[in-house]
C-alpha positions in Angstrom: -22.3 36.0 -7.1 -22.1 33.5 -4.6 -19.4 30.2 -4.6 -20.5 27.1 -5.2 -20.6 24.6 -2.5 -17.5 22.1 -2.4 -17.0 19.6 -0.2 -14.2 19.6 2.8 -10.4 19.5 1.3 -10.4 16.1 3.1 -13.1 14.8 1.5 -12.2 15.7 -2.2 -11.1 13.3 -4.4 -7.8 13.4 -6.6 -8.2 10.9 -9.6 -4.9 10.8 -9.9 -3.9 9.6 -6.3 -6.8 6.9 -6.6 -4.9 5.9 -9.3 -1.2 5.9 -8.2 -2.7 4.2 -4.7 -4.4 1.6 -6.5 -1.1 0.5 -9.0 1.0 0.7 -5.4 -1.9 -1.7 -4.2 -1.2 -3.7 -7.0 2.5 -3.7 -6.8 2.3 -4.9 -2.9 0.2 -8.0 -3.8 2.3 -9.2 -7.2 5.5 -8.5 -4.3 3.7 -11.1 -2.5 2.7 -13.2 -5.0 6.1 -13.1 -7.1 8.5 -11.3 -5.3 11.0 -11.1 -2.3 11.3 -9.3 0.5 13.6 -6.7 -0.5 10.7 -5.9 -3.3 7.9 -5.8 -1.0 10.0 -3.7 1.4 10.4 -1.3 -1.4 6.5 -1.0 -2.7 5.8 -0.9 0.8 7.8 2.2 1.1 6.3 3.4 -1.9 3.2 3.2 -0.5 3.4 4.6 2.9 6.8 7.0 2.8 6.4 8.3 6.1 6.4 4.1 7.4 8.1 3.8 11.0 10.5 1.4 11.8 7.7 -0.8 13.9 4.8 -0.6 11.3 7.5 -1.5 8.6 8.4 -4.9 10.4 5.0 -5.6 11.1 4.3 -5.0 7.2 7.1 -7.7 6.9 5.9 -10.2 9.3 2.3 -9.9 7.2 4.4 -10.7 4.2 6.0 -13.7 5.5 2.8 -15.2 7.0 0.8 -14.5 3.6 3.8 -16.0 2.2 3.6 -19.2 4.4 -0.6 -19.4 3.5 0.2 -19.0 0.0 2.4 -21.8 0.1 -0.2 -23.8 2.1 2.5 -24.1 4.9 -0.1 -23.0 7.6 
């Protein structure tokens, strides 16, 4: 009997990480909507564990500028 066809390991999709990526999604945005740096730092971390040091402060420098729009300071 023959397998059935599934798609590349790649291309599958695991409910639960959609899930767990989307509520880190969420937790980024309230971070940047309610919280301080320290918080975002730490749902960004969260998000991406294997962050570098670079793509981590450019994370923060999106923070502060969304921060600044938010507050209609640009």
């Amino acid at each position: 009997m023959a397998g059935r066809w599934k798609p590349p390991k790649e291309q599958r999709t695991d409910a639960e990480a959609v899930r767990r990526k989307r509520e880190l999604a969420e937790k980024l945005t309230d971070a940047v909507d309610y919280g301080t740096e320290e918080d975002f730092v730490a749902a960004v971390k969260n998000y991406k564990p294997e962050i570098g040091k670079a793509e981590l402060k450019a994370w923060i420098m999106r923070f502060h500028a969304a921060r600044r729009e938010k507050r209609g300071l640009c």
